[in-house]
N, C-alpha and C positions, 0 to 999 in steps of 0.2 A: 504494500500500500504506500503509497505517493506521499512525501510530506504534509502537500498541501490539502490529499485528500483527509488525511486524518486529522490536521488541523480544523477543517471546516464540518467535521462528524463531531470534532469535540465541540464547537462552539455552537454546534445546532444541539447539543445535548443541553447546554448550558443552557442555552436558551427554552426549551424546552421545560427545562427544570425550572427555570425562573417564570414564566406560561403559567405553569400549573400549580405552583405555588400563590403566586399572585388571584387564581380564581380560586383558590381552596381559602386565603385570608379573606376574600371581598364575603363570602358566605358565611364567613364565619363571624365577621364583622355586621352584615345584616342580620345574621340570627341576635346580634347580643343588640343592636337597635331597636329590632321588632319585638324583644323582650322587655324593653326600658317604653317604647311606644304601648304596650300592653300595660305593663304595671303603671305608668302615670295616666291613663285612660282609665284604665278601669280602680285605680283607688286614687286618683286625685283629690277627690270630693272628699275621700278618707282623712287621707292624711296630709292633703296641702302640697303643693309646690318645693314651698320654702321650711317642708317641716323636715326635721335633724334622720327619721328615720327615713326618706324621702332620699335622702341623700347618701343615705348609711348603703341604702337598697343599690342605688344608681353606681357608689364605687364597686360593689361590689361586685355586682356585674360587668362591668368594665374593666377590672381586674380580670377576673377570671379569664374573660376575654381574650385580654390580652394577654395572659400567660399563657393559653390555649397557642396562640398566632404563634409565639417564642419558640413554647416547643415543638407547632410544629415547621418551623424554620429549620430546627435543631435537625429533627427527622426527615427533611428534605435532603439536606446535605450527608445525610449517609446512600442516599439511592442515587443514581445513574437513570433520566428517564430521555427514552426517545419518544418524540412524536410519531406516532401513524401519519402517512401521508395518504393522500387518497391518489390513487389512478383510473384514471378512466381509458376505459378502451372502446373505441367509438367504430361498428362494422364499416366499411369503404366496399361500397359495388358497386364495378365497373358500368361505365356507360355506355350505352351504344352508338 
């Protein structure tokens, strides 16, 4: 294999890795959104905006969160992922 071919297998790997890391944090970032849009929707009225357990709730899950994203950074960088590429092969019949 060619220098240049294995150059550009690693850096399509790399990228690849960096692809699917990036959509696995944005979900995992929506879910802890849609949890914080849940719990202030539905106990606002409870417990207030500006009330202390309000707040206790929101780090908390935010934390978590974001510990979740860390490690899975951590666990990104122990795998090697290639993208699937798609091919299409398109029939050609001759003309008359």
């Amino acid at each position: 294999m060619s220098g240049f071919k294995k150059f550009r297998e690693d850096q399509n790997a790399i990228k690849a890795n960096e692809q699917l890391f990036e959509k696995a944090k944005k979900k995992i970032i929506t879910t802890m959104i849609g949890a914080l849009a849940d719990v202030e929707s539905m106990l606002a009225y409870e417990l207030g905006k500006d009330s202390e357990l309000h707040e206790k709730l929101r780090s908390s899950i935010l934390d978590r969160g974001n510990n979740q994203i860390r490690n899975l950074e951590v666990d990104f960088a122990a795998y090697e992922i290639n993208l699937k590429k798609y091919v299409f092969i398109l029939p050609v019949q001759p003309r008359d």
